[in-house]
C-alpha positions in Angstrom: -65.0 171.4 274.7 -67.6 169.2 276.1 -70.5 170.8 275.0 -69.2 171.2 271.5 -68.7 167.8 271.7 -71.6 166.2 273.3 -74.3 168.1 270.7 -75.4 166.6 267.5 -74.2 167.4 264.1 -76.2 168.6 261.9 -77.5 166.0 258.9 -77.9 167.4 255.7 -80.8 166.9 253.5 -81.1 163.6 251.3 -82.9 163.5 248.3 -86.2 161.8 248.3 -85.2 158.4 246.4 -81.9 158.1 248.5 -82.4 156.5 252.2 -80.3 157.6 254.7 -79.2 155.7 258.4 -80.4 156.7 261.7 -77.0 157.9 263.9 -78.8 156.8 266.7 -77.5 153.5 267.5 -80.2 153.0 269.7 -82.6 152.4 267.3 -80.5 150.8 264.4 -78.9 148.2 266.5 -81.6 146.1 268.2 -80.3 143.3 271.1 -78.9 139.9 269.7 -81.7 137.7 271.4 -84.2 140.3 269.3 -82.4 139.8 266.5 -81.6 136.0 266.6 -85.8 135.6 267.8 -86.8 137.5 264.7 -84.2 135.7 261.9 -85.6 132.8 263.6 -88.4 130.8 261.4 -91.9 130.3 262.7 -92.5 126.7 263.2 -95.2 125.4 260.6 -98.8 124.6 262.2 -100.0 122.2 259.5 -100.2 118.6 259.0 -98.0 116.8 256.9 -100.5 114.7 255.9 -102.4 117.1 254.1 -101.2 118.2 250.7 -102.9 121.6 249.8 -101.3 122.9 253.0 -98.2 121.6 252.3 -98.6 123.8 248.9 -100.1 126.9 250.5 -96.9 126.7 253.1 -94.5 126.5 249.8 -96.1 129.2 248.2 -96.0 131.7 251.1 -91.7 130.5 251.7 -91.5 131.4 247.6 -93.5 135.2 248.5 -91.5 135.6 251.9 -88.1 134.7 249.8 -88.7 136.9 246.9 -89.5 139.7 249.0 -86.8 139.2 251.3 -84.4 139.4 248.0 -86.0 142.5 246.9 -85.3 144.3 250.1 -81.5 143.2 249.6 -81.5 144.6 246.6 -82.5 147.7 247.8 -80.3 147.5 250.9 -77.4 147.5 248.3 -78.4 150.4 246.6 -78.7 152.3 249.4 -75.5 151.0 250.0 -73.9 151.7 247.3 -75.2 155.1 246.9 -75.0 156.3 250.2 -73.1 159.4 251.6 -69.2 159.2 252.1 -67.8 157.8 255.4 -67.3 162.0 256.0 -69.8 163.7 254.2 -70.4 167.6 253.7 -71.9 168.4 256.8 -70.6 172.3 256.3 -71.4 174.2 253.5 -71.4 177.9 253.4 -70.2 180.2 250.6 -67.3 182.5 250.3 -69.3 185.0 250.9 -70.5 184.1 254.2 -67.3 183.0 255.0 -65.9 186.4 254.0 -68.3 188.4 256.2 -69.7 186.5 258.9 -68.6 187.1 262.6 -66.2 185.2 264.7 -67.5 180.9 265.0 -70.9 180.7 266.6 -71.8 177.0 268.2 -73.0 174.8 266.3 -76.4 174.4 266.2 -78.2 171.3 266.7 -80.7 170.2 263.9 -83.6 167.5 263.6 -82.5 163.7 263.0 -84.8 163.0 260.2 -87.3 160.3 261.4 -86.8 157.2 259.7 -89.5 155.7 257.3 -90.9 152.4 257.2 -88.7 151.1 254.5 -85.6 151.7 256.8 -86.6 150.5 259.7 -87.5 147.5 257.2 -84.3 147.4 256.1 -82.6 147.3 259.6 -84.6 144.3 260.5 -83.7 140.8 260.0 -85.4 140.3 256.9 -82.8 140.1 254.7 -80.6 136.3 254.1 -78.5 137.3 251.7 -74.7 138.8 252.4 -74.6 142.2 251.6 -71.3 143.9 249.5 -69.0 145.9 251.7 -66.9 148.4 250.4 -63.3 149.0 252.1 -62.5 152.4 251.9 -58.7 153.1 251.9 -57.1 155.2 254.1 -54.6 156.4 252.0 -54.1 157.0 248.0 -51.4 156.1 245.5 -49.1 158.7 246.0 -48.8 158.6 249.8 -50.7 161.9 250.7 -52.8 160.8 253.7 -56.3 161.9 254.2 -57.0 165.2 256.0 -52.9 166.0 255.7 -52.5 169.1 253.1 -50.0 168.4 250.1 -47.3 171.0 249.8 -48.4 173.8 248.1 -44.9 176.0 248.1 -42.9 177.1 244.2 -40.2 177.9 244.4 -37.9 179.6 241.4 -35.5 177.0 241.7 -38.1 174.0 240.9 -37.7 173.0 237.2 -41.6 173.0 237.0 -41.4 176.7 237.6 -44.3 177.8 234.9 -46.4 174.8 236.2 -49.6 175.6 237.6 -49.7 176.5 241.4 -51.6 174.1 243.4 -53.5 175.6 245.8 -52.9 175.3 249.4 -56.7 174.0 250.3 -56.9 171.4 247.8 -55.9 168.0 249.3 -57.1 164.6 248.8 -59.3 164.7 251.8 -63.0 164.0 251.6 -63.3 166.5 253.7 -64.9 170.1 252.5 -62.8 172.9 252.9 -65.7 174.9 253.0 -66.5 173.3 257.0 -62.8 174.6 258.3 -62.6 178.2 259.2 -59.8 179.9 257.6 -58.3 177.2 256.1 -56.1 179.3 253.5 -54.6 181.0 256.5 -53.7 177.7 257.9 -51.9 176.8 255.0 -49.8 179.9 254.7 -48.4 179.4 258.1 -45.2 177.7 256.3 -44.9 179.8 253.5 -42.4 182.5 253.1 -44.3 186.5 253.7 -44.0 187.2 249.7 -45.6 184.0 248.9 -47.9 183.9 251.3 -49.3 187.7 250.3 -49.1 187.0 246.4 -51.4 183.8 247.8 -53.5 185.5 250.1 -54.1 188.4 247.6 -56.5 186.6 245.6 -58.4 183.8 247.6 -58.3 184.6 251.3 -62.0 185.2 252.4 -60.5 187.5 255.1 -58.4 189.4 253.1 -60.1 192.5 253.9 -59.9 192.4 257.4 -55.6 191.4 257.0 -54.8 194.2 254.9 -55.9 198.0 256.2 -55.7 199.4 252.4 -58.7 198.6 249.9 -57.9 195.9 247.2 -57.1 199.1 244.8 -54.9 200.6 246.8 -50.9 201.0 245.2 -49.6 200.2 248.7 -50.5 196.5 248.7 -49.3 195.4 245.8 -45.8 197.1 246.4 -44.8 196.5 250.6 -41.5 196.4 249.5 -40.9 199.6 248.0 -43.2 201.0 251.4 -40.3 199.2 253.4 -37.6 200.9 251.9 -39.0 204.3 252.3 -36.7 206.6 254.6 -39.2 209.4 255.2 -40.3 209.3 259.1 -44.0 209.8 258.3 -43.9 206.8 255.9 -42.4 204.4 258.5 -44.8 205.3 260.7 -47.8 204.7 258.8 -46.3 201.4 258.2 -45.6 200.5 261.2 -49.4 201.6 262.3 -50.8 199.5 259.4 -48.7 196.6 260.0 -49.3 196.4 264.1 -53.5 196.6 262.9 -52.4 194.0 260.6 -50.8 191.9 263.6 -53.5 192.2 265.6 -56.4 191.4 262.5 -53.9 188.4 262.1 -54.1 187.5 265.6 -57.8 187.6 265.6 -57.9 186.2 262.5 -55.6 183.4 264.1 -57.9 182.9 267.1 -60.5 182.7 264.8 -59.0 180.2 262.7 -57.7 178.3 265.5 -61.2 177.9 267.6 -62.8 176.5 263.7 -59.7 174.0 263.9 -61.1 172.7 267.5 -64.6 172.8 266.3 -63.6 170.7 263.1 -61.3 168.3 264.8 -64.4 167.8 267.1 -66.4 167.0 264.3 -63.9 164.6 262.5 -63.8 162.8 266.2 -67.3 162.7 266.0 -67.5 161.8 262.4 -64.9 159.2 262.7 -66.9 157.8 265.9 -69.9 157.7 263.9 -68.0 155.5 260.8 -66.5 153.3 263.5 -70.4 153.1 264.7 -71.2 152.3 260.8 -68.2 150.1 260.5 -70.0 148.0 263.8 -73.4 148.3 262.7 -72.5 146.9 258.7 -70.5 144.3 260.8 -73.5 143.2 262.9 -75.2 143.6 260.1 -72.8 141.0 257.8 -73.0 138.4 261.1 -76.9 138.7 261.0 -77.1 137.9 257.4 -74.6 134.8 257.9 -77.2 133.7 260.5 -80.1 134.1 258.4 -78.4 132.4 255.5 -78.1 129.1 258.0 -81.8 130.4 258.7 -82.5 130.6 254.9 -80.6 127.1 254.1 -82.9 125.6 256.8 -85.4 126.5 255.5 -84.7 125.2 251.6 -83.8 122.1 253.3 -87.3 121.5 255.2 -88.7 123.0 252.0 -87.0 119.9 249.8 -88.0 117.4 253.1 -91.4 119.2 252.8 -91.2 118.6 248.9 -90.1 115.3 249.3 -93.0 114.6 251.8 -95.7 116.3 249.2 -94.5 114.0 246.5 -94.3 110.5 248.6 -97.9 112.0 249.4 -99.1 112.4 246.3 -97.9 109.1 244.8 -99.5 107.5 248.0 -102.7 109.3 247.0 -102.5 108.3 243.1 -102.5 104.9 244.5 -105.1 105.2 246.7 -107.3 106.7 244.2 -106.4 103.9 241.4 -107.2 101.0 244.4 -110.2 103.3 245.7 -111.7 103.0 241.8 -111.0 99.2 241.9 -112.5 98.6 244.6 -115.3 100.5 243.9 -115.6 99.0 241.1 -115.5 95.5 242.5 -117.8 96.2 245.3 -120.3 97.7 242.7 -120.1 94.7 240.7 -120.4 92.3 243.8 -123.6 94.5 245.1 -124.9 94.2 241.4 -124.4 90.3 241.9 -125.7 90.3 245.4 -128.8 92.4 243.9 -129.7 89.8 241.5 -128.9 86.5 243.9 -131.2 88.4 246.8 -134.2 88.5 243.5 -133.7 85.3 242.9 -134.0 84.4 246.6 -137.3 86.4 246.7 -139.0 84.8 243.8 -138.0 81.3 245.1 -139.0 82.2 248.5 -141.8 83.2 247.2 -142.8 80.1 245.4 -141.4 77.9 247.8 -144.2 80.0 250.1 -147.1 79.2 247.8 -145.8 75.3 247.1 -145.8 74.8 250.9 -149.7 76.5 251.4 -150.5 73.9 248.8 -148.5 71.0 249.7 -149.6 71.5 253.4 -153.4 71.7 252.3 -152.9 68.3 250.7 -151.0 67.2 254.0 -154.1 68.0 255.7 -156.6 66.5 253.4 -154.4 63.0 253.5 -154.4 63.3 257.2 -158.2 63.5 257.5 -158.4 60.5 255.3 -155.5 58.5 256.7 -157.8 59.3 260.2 -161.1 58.1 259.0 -159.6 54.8 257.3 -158.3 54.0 260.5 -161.3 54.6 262.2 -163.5 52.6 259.6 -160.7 49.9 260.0 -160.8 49.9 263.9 -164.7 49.7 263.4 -164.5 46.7 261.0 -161.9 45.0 263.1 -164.0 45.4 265.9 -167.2 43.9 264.4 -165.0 41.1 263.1 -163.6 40.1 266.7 -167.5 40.5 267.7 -168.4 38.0 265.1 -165.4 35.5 266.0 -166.5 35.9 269.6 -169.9 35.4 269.0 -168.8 32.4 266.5 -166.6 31.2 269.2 -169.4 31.1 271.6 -171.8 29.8 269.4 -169.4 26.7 268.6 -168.3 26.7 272.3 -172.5 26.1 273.4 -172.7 23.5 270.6 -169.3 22.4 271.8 -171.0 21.6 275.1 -174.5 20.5 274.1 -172.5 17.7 272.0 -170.3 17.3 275.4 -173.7 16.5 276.8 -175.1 14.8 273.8 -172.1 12.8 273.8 -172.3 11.9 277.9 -176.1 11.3 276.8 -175.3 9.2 274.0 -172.8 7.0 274.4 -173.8 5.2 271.4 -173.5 8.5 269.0 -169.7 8.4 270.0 -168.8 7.5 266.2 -171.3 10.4 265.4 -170.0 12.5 267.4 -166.4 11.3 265.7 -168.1 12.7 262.4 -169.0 15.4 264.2 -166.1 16.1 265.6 -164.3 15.6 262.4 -166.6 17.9 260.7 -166.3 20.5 263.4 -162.6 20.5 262.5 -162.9 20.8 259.3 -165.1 23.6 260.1 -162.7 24.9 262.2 -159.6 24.5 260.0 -162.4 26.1 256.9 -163.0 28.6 259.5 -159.2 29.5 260.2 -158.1 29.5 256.8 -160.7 32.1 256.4 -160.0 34.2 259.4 -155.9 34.3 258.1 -157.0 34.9 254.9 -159.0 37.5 256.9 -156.4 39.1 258.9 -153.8 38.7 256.3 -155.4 41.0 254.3 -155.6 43.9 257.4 -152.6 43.2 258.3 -151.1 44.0 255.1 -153.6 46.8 254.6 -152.8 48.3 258.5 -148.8 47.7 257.2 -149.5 49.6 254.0 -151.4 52.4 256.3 -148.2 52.8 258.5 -146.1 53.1 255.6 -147.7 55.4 253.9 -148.1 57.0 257.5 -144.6 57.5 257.8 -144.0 58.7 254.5 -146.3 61.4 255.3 -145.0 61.8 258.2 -141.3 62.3 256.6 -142.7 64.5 253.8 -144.1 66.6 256.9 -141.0 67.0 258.6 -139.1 67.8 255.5 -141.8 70.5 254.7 -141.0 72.1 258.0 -137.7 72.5 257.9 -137.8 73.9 254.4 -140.9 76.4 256.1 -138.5 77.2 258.9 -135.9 78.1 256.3 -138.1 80.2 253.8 -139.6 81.8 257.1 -135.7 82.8 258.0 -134.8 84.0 254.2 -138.2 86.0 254.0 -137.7 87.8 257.3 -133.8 88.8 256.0 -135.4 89.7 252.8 -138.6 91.2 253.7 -137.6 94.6 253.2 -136.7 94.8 249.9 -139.3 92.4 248.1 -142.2 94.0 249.2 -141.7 96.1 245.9 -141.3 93.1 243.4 -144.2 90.6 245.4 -146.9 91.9 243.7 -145.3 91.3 240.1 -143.7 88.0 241.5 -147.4 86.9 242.6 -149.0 87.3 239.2 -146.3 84.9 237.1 -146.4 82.2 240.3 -150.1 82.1 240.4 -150.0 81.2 236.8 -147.5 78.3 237.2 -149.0 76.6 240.3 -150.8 73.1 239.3 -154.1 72.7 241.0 -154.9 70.3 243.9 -156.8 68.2 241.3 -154.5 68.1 238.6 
């Protein structure tokens, strides 16, 4: 019983565009933290900020999604046309059936390996719910599965010339064809007239139940063989039906060690549904989680969305205030271009007017120096002649002192004199202020104009400090235009003599 039990049933063959599931729960039923870190959704590794990855991410979810629904659609076909919760597992003809030995063992065949595609399809890849199908246990008219139907007629039925069901057909999925001696199961209930006008024709092992060939007279009258009175006759039967005990006895054993062997295989063919019945469970649980996975993910798509639009708008209006500014700043540098050419040329100019005005500076400065000299020179003769006058008056000052001492009698004389000497002297004065008038005004007119020039210098500076400041800023971009610049200024400056 054990080892009956405990060895794998064969799988038949599927046909190449069917899949098939792995019985080994093992492989087709991988552990919840697997499952749940698998359904789970890779993080994205992108900035936000950036809208072509934003798009590339999109486009990859769209792939992943489409391909995710294709797989479903494939898991539901395989679904839908997989094999039956009990399918044919044994197969063998009539024939076989008919002449093959008492039940060998089962023998244990190869688990087809499983392709790529299914151990695709047993991942998490899938989001979508999958259809299940309930299979019911029962039918309309009662007749449970696996439970033969009542295959007994009897003459008192009113449905006498109906068709006689036969005894191996039932409503179970399961084939007839994988229980040993099924018919002769069936019979066990049956009345020994029925059961031989049943056997007769579709018992595989009716040639080991009766001892005559199928031509022979004696089967197809044992009552008339009963009722025989002659000794050797009874005998005969009696030998043929003790074989026929002891076939049926075999026959029985036979039959009843297939019975254990099937009813291991429907335990282990309903174990293995109540595996399926777990595994399309887990199965419905996973794809509830991914579909909160899947849902998730739409929603960070929208946010994503949401966040590529805000991004784009954002970057329209950059763009638009990037142009304008552009624009403006091209249209200030264009202005700035033009006042800086401007500022060169009159730099320029303002250059040559000072070489010219400070030439003239220094030729008004030499002059200005040697009229003051000349002055100091005549000023100094004059105050020599005035000294020498003032002696030369003083001497006959004194020699009329004397003359006067001498002559007493010359004093009105010497009143003359001294009245003419004062109107010398007052001649003399008027003359000298007249004089020194006249330097005085020309010394004040020399001062003036001094200071003018002195202003005009100071002003010239300060305007020589400022072009010096503007040429050094601007240096480096008017060497290209001085040469031009120099030519039209040259022809505009007034000479020194004009």
């Amino acid at each position: 019983m054990s080892a009956s039990s405990s060895s794998p049933i064969p799988v038949p063959a599927v046909p190449p565009h069917k899949h098939t599931y792995s019985y080994d729960r093992s492989l087709s039923r991988p552990s919840s933290r697997t499952s749940v870190r698998s359904g789970r959704a890779p993080s994205p590794s992108f900035s936000l900020d950036d809208p072509i990855a934003v798009r590339n991410h999109i486009s990859t979810l769209k792939h992943s999604i489409r391909h995710q629904q294709a797989q479903v659609h494939d898991l539901e076909n395989v679904i839908l046309r997989g094999p039956r919760p009990y399918p044919d597992l044994f197969e063998p003809t009539m024939a076989a059936a008919a002449t093959s030995p008492p039940p060998q063992p089962f023998t244990p065949s190869k688990i087809p390996k499983r392709s790529s595609f299914d151990k695709g399809i047993s991942r998490q890849d899938s989001s979508l719910p999958l259809p299940r199908r309930e299979r019911e246990i029962t039918v309309d008219d009662g007749i449970k599965e696996g439970i033969p139907t009542s295959f007994g007629t009897g003459s008192a039925s009113p449905n006498a010339n109906k068709r006689v069901p036969s005894p191996t057909r039932t409503l179970s999925r399961i084939p007839i064809s994988s229980v040993g001696n099924a018919r002769a199961l069936a019979d066990e209930g049956q009345p020994a007239t029925q059961r031989l006008t049943i056997d007769a024709p579709s018992t595989p092992n009716n040639a080991t139940l009766s001892p005559y060939p199928p031509s022979s007279p004696n089967l197809s009258s044992p009552s008339s063989r009963r009722m025989s009175l002659t000794p050797g006759g009874t005998t005969k039967v009696l030998a043929d039906l003790q074989t026929g005990v002891v076939n049926a006895r075999n026959a029985l054993e036979n039959t009843k060690s297939q019975l254990r062997l099937s009813q291991r295989s429907v335990a282990q063919l309903t174990r293995q549904t109540e595996d399926q019945k777990e595994v399309l469970e887990r199965l419905r649980l996973e794809n509830e989680g991914l579909n909160g996975v899947v849902a998730r993910k739409e929603r960070l798509l929208q946010e994503l969305l949401e966040r590529a639009r805000k991004a784009e708008a954002e970057a329209s209006s950059l763009k638009a205030q990037l142009k304008s500014e552009t624009s403006t700043s091209k249209k200030a540098l264009r202005e700035m271009e033009s006042s800086l050419a401007e500022a060169t040329a009159l730099s320029q100019r303002s250059e040559r007017e000072y070489i010219t005005l400070r030439d003239s500076i220094k030729g008004l400065v030499e002059s200005f120096k040697t009229d003051t000299e000349r002055l100091r020179e005549e000023m100094r003769k004059r105050e020599d002649r005035m000294k020498k006058d003032t002696e030369a008056i003083a001497v006959k000052y004194q020699a009329l002192l004397e003359e006067v001492e001498g002559y007493k009698g010359l004093r009105e004389e010497l009143e003359r004199t001294r009245a003419e000497n004062q109107k010398r002297g007052e001649e003399t004065e008027k003359i000298w202020m007249s004089d020194i008038q006249s330097l005085k005004a020309e010394v004040g007119e020399s001062v003036r104009m001094g200071e003018e020039d002195s202003a005009t210098a100071k002003q010239l500076a300060d305007e020589l400090a400022r072009l010096r400041r503007l040429m050094q800023r601007t240096r480096g971009l008017s060497e290209d235009n001085s040469n031009s610049g120099a030519k039209e200024d040259a022809e505009s400056i007034p000479t020194p003599s004009s």
